[in-house]
Residue frames relative to the residue before (quaternion, step in Angstrom):
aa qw qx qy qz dx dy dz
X 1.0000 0.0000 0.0000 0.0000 0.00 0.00 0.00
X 0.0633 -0.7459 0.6549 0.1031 3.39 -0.50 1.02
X 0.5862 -0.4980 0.5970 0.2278 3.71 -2.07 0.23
X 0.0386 0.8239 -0.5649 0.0233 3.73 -0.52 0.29
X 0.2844 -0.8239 0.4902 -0.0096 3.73 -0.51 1.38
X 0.1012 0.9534 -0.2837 0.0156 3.73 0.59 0.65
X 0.0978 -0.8569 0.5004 -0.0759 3.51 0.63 1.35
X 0.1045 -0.5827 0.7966 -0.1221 3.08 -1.78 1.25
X 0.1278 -0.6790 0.7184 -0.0809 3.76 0.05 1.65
X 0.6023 0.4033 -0.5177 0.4544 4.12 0.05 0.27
X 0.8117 0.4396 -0.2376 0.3023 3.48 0.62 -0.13
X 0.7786 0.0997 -0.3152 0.5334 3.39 -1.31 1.24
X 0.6619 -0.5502 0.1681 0.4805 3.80 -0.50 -0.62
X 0.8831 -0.3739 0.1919 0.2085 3.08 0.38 1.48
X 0.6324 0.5296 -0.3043 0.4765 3.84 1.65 -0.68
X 0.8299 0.2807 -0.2670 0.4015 2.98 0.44 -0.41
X 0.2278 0.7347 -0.6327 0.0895 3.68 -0.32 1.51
X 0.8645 -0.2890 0.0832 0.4026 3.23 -1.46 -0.28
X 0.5562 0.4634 -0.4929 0.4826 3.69 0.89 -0.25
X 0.7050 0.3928 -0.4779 0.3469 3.88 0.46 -0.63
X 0.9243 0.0151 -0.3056 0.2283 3.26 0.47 -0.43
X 0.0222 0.6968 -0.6281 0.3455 3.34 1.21 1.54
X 0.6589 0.5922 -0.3177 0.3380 3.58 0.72 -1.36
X 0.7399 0.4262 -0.1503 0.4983 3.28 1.09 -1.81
X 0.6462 0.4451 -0.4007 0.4729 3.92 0.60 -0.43
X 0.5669 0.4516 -0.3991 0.5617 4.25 0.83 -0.85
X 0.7314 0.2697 -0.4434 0.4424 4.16 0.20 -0.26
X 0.5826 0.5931 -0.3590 0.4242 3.91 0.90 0.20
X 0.4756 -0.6281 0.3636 0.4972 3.44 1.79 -0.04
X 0.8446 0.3396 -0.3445 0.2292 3.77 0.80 0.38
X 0.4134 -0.8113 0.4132 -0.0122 3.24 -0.63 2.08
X 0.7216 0.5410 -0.2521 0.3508 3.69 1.14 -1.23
X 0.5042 0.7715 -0.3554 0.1557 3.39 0.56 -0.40
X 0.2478 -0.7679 0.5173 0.2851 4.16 -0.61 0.23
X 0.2421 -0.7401 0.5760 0.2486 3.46 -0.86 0.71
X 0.0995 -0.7518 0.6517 0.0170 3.35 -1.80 0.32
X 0.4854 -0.6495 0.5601 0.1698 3.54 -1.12 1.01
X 0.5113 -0.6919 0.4797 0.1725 3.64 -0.58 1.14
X 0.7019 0.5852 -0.1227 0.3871 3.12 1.30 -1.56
X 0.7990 0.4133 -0.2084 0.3839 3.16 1.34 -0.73
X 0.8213 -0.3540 0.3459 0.2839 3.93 -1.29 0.43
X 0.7893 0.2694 0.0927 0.5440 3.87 0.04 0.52
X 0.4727 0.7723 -0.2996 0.3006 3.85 1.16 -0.88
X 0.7163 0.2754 -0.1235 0.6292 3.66 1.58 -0.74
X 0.5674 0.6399 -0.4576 0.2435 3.82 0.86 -0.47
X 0.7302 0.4985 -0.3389 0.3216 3.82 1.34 0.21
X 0.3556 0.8122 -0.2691 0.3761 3.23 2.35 -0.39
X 0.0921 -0.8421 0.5246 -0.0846 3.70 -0.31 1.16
X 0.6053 -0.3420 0.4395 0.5687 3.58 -1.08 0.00
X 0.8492 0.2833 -0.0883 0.4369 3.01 -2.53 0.76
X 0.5134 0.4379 -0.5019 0.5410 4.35 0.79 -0.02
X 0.4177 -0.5732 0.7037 0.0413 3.25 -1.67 0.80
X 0.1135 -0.8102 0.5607 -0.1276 3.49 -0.24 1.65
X 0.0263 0.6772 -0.7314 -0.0764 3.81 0.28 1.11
X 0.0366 0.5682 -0.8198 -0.0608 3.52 -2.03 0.16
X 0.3582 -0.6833 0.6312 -0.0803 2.53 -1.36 1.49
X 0.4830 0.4508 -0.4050 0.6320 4.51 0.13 0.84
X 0.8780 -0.2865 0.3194 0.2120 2.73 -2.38 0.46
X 0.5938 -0.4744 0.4205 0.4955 3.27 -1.58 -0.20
X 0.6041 0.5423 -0.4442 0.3790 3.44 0.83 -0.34
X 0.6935 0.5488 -0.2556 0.3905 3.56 0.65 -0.52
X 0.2269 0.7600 -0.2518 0.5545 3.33 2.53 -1.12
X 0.9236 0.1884 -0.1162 0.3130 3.13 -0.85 -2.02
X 0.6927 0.4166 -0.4604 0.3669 3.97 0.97 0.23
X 0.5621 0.5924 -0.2913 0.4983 3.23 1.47 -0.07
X 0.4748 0.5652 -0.2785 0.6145 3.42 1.34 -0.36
X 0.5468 0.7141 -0.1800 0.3983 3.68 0.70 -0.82
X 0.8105 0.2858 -0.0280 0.5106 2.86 0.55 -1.90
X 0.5337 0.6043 -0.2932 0.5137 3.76 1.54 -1.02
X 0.7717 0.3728 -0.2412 0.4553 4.05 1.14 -0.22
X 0.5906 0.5061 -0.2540 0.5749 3.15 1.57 -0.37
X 0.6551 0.3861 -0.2557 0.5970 3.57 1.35 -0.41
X 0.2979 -0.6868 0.6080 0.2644 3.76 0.44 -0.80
X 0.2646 0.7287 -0.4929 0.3951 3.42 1.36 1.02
X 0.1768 -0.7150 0.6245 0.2598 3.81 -1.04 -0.03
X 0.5142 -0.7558 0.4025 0.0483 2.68 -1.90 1.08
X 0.1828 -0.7728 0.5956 0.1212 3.85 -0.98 0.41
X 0.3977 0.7461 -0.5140 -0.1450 3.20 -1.01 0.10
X 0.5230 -0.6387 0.5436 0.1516 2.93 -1.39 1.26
X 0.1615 -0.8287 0.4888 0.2196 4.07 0.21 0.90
X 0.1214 -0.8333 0.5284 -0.1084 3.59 -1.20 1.45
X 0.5720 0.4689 -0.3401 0.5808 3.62 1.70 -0.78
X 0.8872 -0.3089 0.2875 0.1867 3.07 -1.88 -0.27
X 0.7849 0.1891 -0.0947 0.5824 3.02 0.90 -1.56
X 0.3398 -0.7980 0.4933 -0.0660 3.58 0.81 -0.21
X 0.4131 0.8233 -0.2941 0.2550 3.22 1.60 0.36
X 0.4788 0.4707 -0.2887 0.6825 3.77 1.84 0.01
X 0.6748 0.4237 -0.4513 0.4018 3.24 0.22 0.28
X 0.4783 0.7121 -0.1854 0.4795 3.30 1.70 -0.73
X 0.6787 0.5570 -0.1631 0.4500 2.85 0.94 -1.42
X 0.8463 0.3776 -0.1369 0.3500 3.35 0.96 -0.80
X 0.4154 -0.7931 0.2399 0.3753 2.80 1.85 -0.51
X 0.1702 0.8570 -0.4702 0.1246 2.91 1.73 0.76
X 0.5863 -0.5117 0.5003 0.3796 3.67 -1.45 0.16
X 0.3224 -0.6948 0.5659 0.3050 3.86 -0.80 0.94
X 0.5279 0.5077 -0.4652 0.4972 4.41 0.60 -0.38
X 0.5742 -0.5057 0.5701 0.2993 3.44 -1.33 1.40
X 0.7311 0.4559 -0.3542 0.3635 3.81 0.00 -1.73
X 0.7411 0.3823 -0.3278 0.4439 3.21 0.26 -1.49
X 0.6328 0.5309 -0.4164 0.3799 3.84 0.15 -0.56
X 0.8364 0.1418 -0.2290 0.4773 3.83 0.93 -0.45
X 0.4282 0.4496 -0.5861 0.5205 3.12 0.78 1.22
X 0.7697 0.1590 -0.4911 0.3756 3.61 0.52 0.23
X 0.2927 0.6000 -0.6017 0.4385 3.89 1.16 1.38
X 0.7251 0.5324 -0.2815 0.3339 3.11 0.48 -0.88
X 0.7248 0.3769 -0.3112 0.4855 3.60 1.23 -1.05
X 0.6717 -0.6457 0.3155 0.1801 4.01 0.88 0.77
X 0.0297 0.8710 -0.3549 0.3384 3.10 1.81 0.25
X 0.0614 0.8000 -0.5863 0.1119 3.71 0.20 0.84
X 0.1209 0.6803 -0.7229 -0.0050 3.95 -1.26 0.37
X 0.1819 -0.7072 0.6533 0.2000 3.50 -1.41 -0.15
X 0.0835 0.7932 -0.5904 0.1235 2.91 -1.24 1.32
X 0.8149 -0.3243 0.1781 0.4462 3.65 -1.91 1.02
X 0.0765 0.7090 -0.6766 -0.1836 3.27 -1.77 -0.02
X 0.0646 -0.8525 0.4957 0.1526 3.96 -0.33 0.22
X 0.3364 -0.7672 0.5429 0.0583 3.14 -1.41 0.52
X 0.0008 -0.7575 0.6480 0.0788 3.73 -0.80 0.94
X 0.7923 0.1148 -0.0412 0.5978 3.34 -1.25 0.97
X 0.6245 -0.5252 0.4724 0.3331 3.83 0.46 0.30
X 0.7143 0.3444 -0.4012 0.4585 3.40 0.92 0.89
X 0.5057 -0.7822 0.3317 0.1497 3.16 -0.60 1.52
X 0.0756 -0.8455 0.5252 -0.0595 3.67 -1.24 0.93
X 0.4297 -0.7374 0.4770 0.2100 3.22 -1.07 0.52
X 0.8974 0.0602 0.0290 0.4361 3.25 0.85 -0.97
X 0.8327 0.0051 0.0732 0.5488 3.60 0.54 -0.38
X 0.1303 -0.6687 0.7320 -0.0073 4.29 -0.68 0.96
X 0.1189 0.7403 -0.6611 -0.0261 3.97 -0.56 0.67
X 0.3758 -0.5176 0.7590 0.1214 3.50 -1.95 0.44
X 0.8216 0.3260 -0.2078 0.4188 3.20 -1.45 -0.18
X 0.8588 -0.1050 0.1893 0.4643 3.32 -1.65 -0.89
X 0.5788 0.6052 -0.3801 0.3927 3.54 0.59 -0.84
X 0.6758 0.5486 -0.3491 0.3471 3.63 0.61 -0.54
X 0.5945 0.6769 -0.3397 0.2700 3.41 1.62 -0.73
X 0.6514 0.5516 -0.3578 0.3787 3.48 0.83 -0.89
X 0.5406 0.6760 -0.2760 0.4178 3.66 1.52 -0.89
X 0.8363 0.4117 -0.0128 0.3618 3.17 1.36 -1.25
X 0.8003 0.2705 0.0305 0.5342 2.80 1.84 -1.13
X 0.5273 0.5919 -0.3590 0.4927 3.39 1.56 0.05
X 0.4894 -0.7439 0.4433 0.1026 3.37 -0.39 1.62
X 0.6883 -0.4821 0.4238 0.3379 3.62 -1.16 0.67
X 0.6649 0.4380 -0.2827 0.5350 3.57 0.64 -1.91
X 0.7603 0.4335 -0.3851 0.2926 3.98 0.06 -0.72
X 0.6262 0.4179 -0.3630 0.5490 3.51 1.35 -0.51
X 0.7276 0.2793 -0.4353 0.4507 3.83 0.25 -0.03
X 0.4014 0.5294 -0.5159 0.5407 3.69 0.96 0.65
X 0.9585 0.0371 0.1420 0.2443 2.87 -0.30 -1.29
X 0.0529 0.9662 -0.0325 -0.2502 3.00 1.49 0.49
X 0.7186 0.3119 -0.2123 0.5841 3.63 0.72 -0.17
X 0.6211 0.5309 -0.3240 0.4768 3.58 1.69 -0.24
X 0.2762 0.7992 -0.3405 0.4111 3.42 1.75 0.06
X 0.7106 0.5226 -0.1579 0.4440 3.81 0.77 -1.27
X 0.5953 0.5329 -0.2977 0.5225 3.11 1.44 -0.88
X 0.6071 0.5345 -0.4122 0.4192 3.57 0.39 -0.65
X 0.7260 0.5715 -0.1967 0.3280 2.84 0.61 -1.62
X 0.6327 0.3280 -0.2062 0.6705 3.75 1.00 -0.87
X 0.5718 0.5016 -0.5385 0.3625 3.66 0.09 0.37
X 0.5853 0.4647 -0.2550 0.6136 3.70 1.39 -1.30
X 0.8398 0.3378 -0.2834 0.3168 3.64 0.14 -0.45
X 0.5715 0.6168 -0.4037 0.3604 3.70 1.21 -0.72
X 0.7943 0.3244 -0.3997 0.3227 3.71 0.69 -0.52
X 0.5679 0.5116 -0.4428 0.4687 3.57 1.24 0.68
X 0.4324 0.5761 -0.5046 0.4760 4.03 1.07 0.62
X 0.2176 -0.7304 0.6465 0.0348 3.16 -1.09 1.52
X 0.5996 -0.5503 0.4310 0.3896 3.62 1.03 0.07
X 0.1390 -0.7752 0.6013 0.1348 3.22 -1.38 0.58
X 0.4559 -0.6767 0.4696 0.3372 3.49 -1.35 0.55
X 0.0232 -0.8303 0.5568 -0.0090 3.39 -0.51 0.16
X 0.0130 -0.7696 0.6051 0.2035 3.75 -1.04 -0.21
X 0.0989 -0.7812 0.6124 0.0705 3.91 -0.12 1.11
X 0.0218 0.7015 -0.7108 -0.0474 3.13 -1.76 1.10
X 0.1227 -0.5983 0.7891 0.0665 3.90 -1.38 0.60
X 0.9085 0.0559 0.1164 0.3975 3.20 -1.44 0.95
X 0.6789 -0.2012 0.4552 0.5399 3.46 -0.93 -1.40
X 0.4737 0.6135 -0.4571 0.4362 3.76 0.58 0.31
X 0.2839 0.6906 -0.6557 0.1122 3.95 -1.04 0.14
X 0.1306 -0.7060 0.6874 -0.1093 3.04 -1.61 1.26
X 0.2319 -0.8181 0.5253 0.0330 3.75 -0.09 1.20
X 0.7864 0.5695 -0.2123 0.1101 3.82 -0.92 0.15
X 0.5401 -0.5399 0.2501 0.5952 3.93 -0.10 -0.22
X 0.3163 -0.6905 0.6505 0.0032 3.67 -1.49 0.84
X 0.0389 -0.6028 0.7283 0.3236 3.51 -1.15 0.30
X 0.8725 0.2114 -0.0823 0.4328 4.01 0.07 -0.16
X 0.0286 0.7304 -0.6824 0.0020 3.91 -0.44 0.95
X 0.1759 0.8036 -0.5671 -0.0418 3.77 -1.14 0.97
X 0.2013 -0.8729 0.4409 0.0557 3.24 -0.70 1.23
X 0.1240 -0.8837 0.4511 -0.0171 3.38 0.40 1.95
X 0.4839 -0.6394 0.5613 0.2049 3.25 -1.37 0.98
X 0.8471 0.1645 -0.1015 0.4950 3.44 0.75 -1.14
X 0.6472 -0.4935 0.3192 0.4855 3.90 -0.69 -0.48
X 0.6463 0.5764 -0.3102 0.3923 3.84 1.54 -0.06
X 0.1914 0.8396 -0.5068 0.0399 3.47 -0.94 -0.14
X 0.6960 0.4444 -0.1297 0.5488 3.57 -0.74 0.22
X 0.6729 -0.3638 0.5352 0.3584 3.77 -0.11 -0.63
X 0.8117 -0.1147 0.2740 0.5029 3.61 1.02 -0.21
X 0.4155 0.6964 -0.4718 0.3461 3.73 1.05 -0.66
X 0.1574 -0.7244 0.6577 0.1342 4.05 -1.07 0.97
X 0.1050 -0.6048 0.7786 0.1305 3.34 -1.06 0.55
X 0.3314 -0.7271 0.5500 0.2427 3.52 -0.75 1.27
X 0.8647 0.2798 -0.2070 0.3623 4.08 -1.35 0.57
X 0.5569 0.6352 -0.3218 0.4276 2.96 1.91 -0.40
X 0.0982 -0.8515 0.5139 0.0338 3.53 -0.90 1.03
X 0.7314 -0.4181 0.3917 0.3700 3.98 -1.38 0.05
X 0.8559 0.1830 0.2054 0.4379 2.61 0.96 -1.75
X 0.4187 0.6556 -0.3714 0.5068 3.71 1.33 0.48
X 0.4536 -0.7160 0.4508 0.2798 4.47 1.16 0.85
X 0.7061 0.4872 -0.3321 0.3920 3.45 0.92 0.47
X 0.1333 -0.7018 0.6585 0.2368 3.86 -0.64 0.71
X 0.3249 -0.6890 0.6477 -0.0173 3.34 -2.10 0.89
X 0.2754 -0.8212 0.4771 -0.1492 2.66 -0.49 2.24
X 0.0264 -0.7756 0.5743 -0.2606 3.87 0.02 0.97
X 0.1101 0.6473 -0.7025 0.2745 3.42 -0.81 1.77
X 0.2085 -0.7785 0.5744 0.1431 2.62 -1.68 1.21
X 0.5544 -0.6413 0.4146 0.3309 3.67 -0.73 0.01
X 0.4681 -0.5941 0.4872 0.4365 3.67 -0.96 0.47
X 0.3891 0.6779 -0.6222 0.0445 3.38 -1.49 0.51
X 0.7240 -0.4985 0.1015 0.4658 3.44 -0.64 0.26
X 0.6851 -0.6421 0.2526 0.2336 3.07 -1.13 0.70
X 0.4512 0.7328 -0.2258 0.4566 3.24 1.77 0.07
X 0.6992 0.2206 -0.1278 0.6679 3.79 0.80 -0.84
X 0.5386 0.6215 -0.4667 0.3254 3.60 0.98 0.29
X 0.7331 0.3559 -0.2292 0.5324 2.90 1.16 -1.52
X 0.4915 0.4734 -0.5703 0.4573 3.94 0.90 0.43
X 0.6666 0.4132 -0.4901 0.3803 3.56 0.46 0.30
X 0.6483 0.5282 -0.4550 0.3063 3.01 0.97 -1.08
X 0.4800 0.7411 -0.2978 0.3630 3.59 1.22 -1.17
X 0.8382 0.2790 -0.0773 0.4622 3.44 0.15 -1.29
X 0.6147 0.3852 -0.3293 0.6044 3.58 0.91 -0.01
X 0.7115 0.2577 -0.2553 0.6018 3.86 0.24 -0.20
X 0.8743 0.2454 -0.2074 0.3638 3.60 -0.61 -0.69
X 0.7725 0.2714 -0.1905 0.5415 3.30 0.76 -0.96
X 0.6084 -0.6512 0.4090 0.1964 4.17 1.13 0.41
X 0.4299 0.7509 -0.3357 0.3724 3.67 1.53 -0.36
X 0.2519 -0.7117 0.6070 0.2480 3.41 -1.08 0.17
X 0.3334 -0.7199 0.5201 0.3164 3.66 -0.65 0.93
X 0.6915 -0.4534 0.4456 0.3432 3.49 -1.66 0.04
X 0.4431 -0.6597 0.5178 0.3167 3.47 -0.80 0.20
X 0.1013 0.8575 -0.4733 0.1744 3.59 -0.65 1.51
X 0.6123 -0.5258 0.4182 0.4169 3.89 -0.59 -0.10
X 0.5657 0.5148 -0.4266 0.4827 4.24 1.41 0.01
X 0.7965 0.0461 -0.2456 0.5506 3.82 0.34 -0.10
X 0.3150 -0.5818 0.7476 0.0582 3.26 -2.12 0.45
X 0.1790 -0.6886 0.7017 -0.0373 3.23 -1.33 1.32
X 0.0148 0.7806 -0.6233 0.0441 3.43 -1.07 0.86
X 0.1467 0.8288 -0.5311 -0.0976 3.55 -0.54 0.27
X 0.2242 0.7616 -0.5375 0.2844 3.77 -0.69 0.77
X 0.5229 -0.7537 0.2786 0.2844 3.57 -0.73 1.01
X 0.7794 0.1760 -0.1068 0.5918 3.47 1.07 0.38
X 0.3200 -0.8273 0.4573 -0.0627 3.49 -1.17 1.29
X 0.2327 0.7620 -0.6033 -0.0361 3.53 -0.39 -0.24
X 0.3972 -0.7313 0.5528 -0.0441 3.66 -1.54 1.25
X 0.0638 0.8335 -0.5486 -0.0143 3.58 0.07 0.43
X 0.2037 -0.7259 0.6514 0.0849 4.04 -0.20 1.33
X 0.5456 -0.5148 0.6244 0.2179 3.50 -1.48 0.69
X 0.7309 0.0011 0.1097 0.6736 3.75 1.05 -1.00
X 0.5834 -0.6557 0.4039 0.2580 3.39 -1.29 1.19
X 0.1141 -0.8411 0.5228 -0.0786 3.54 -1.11 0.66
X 0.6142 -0.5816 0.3752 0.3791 3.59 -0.73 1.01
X 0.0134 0.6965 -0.7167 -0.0306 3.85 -1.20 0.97
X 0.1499 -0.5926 0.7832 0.1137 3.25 -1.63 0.99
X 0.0502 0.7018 -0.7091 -0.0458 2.83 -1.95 0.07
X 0.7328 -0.0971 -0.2445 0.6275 2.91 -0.81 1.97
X 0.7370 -0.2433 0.3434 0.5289 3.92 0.41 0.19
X 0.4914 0.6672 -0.4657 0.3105 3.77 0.79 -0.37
X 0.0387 -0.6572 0.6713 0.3405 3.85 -0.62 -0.49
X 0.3142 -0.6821 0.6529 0.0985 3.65 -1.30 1.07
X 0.6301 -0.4298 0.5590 0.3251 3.56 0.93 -0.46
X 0.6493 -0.4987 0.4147 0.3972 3.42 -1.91 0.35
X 0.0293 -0.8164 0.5766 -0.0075 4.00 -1.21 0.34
X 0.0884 -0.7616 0.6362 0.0863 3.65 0.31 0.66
X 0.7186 0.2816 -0.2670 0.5770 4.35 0.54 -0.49
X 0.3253 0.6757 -0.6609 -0.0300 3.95 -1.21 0.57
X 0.4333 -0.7101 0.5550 0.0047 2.61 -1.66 1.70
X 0.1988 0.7558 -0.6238 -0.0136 4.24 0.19 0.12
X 0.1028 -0.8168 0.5640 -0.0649 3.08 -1.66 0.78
X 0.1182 0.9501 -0.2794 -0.0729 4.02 -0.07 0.29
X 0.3976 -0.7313 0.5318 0.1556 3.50 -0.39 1.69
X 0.4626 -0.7000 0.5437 0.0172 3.49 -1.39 1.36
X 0.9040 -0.1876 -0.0554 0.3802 3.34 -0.64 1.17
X 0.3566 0.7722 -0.4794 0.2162 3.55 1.22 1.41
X 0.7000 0.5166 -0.2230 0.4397 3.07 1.49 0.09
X 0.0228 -0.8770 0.4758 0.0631 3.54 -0.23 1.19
X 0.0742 0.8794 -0.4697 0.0251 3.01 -1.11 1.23
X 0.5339 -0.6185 0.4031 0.4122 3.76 -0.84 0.91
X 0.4002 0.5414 -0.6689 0.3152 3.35 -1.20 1.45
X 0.7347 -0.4209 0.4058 0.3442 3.46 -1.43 -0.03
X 0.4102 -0.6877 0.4035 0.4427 3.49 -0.92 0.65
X 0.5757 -0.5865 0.4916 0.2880 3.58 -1.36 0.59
X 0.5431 -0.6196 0.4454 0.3503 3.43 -1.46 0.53
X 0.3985 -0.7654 0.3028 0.4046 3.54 -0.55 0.98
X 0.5224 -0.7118 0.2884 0.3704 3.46 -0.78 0.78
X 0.5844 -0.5670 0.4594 0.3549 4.05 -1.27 0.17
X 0.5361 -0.5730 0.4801 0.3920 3.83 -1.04 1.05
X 0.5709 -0.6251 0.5041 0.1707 3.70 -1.09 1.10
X 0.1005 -0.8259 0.5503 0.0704 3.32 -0.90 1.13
X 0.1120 0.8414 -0.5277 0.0334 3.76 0.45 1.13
X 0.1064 -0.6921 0.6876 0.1919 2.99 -1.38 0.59
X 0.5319 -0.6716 0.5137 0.0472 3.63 -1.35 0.39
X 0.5137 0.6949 -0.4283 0.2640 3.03 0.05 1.06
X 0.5895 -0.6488 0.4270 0.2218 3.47 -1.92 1.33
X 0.3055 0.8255 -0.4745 -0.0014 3.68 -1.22 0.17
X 0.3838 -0.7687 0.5012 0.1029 2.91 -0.67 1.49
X 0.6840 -0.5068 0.3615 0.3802 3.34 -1.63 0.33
X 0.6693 0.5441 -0.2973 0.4094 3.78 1.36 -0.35
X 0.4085 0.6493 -0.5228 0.3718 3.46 1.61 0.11
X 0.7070 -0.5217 0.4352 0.1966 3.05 -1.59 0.58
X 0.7145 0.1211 -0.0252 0.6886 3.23 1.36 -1.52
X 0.0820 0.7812 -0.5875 -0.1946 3.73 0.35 0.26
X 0.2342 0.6492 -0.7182 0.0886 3.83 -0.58 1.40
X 0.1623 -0.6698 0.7137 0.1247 3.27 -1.50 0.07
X 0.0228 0.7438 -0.6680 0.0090 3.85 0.11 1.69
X 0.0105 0.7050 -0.6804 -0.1999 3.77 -1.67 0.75
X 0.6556 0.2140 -0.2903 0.6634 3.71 0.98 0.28
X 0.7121 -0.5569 0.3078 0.2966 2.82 -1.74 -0.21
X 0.7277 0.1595 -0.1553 0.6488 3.77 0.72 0.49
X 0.5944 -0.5322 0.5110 0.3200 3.16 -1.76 0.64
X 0.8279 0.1653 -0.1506 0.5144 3.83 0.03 -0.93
């Protein structure tokens, strides 16, 4: 079993690379490890079963290391460095450098979800619709300004030019028919910088599907507000849908930009998302076990009066 130190110095704002936390892992008792440059050619081609793969960078950096830590049967670390930091969240990692690698060091192991859209693999969140803008359009200078408040800008300039998208979403025996300004299909309970999808878990074989309807752009951004920044649960209403069920599929009327984890995938008129239970091991504390699912099933068409579709108890 070897130790592996993965850095991605392009990512978030840049303070934390390998000398910071070479520094913090060597006072946690750990000295043996090889480092490697994300950026470069070859960086994973020695990683084996049972190696310990810290990575040190964003969630984007996370989710290609993650990759390789399932394709290898390697386990994962991460040491959060990007912006949103939203897998780390997920796990409940300790925010203090010290405390966080003293509990790498003590080997802590759990296993938890991974999903896939289109056969590329995520940690946390595949979006359609508006959601894709901040991924796409939220400038370097605004995230090391400003970080996770960056996105907001960004969907402020862009939300009153979203004509909505058609879409038909099915889970399971679930289906929801109709135009959307935003469809996100979250592996874990983060997103966004911090976004909570309430009941949603890492590790509970189920991805969480959450669309919002078009309406004006005015009570949108009062949701967006109070559910992200201000931490609020919204009321329960006929503008978002909550679905939860271990596999998805999206059918657009006309193809549209997918991201995943921040990725852009390009245009997709067909998405397929899907998520395999505990193939990913990583070094963190053990998670709280999750509560028996309460789903209910149900059809709705675009002519329903109320067209929700509740399987827990709130949308976010």
């Amino acid at each position: 079993m070897r130790d592996w130190l993965i850095i991605n110095g392009k990512a978030g704002d840049g303070k934390r690379g390998e000398s910071f936390w070479k520094t913090h892992l060597n006072a946690a008792g750990m000295h043996d490890f090889t480092a490697r440059d994300l950026t470069e050619p070859g960086w994973d081609s020695d990683i084996c079963a049972g190696d310990r793969v810290l990575v040190a960078g964003g969630d984007g950096s996370v989710n290609r290391v993650a990759a390789i830590c399932v394709e290898q049967k390697a386990i994962l670390a991460v040491l959060p460095s990007g912006t949103a930091n939203d897998f780390s969240r997920n796990l409940g990692l300790p925010e203090d450098p010290a405390e966080l690698c003293r509990l790498v060091a003590s080997g802590q192991i759990t296993a938890i979800d991974v999903a896939w859209v289109n056969d590329h693999l995520f940690l946390n969140v595949a979006h359609i619709g508006f959601g894709t803008f901040p991924a796409r359009e939220a400038s370097h200078g605004h995230k090391r300004r400003w970080g996770r408040f960056s996105y907001l800008f960004t969907l402020a300039q862009q939300l009153g030019l979203q004509r909505g998208i058609h879409a038909r979403i099915e889970c399971d025996e679930q289906v929801a028919e109709g135009r959307w300004l935003t469809i996100a299909i979250a592996s874990g309970a983060y997103f966004g910088g911090g976004h909570h999808i309430a009941e949603a878990r890492i590790d509970d074989g189920h991805l969480d599907v959450v669309a919002v309807r078009q309406r004006s752009w005015l009570p949108l951004m009062f949701i967006f507000i109070t559910t992200r920044l201000l931490r609020r649960t919204p009321r329960r209403h006929d503008t978002v849908v909550h679905f939860k069920a271990p596999q998805c599929r999206v059918q657009l009327r006309h193809e549209h930009t997918l991201t995943a984890d921040g990725e852009d995938m390009g245009l997709i008129a067909d998405v397929f998302a899907f998520t395999r239970r505990g193939v990913l091991k990583v070094l963190c504390e053990q998670l709280t076990p999750p509560q028996p699912l309460m789903l209910r099933k149900q059809r709705f068409t675009p002519s329903d009066t109320h067209p929700m579709a509740w399987s827990s108890s709130g949308p976010f």
